[in-house]
N, C-alpha and C positions, 0 to 999 in steps of 0.2 A: 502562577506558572513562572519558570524560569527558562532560558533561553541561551544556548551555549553556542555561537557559529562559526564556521572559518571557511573560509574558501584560497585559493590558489591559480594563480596564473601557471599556463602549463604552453599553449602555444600561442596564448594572444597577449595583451596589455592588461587585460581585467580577467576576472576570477572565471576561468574554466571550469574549475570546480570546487562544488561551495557543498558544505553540510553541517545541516543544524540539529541540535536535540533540543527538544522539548520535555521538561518537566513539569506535570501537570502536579496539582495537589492532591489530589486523589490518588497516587502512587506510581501512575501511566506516565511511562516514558515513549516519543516517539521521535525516531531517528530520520530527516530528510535526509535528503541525498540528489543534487542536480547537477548533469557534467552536459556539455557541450562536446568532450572530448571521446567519451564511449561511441565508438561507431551502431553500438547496437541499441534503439530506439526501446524503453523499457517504461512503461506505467503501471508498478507494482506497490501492493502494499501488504504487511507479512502482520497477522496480527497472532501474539503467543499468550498463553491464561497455565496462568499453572493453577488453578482452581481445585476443587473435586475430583475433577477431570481433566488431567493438563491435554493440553490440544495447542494447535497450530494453525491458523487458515492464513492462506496464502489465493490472493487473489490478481492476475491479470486485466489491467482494466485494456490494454493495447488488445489482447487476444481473445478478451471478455470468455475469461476462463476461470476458473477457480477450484482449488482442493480444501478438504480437512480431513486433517491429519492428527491422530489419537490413538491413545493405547488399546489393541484390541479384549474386547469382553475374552471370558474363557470360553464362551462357545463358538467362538469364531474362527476355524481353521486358516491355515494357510491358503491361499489362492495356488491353483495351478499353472505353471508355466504359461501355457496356450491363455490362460484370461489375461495374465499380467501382459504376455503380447499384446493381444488380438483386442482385448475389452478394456483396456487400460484407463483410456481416458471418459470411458462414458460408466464403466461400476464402480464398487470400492472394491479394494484390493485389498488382501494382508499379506502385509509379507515382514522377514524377519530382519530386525536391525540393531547394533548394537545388543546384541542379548535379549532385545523385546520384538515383540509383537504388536506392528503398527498397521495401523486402517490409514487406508486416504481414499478420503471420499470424493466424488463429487459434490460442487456447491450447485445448485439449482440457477441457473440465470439466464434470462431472455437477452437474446443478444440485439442488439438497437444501437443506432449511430447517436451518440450522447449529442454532437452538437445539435440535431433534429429534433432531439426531446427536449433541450434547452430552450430553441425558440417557438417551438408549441407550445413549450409553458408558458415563453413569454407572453402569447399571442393568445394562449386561454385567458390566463391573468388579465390582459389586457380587454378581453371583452365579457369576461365575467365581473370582471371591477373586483379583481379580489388579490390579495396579498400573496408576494411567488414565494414559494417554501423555502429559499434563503432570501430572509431581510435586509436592507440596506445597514442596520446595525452590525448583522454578525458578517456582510461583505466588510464591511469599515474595519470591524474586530479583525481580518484576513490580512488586508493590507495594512493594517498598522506591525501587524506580527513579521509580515514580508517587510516593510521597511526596517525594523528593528532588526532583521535576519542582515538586512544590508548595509547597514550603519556598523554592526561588530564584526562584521567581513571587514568591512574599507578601513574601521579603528585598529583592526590587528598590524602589528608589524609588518611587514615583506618581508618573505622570506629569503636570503643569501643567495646573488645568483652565482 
């Protein structure tokens, strides 16, 4: 994996806002993104497959929401006005963009307060006697990646005030 970061003082002394890419070896690229300075509170992650079937999900973890987004089959009509209102966020829709015919679906997900299912784990784990489904290694692997994200922040130049 390769590792590309910079971040930027914008109203304080230290980096307001910081963004890393990851290169994985396997072809996967993934773009962080952390600001302090966006007033609007945002936990997204946008994942795109140009595959067989190119597609798009896009998923809310703040709003615990989520779409996918793909080219419609040829049996799939356009949706009508009144769904694309009224039924927008709970069916799939088609509608036209760019010269195609695109579906965004809903993603299926139970909505639950993560920190609450955090320490239930922890507290199953701890009285089942059994291993929590992130290990201490691959946490170690997380912060080692977060320290390295911060170390080529602080090694880059400043930029000109």
């Amino acid at each position: 994996m390769s590792i590309d970061a910079v971040g930027i003082p914008v109203l304080s002394a230290s980096e307001d806002i910081a963004n890393a890419r990851l290169r994985f070896a396997n072809g996967c690229v993934a773009n962080l993104t952390a600001s302090r300075v966006n007033p609007e509170r945002l936990r997204k992650i946008r994942v795109f497959s140009s595959g067989p079937t190119p597609s798009y999900v896009s998923l809310d973890y703040r709003a615990q929401e989520g779409y996918l987004y793909r080219l419609a089959r040829a049996d799939e009509a356009e949706s009508p006005m009144w769904k694309k209102l009224l039924a927008a966020r709970d069916s799939a829709i088609v509608s036209e963009f760019g010269g195609k015919r695109i579906v965004r679906e809903p993603v299926p997900l139970t909505k639950e307060e993560p920190l609450r299912l955090e320490l239930e784990s922890f507290i199953d784990c701890v009285l089942a006697r059994r291993a929590p489904i992130v290990g201490g290694e691959a946490a170690k692997r997380a912060l080692d990646l977060a320290f390295e994200i911060t170390r080529q922040i602080r090694a880059a130049p400043s930029p000109p005030a």
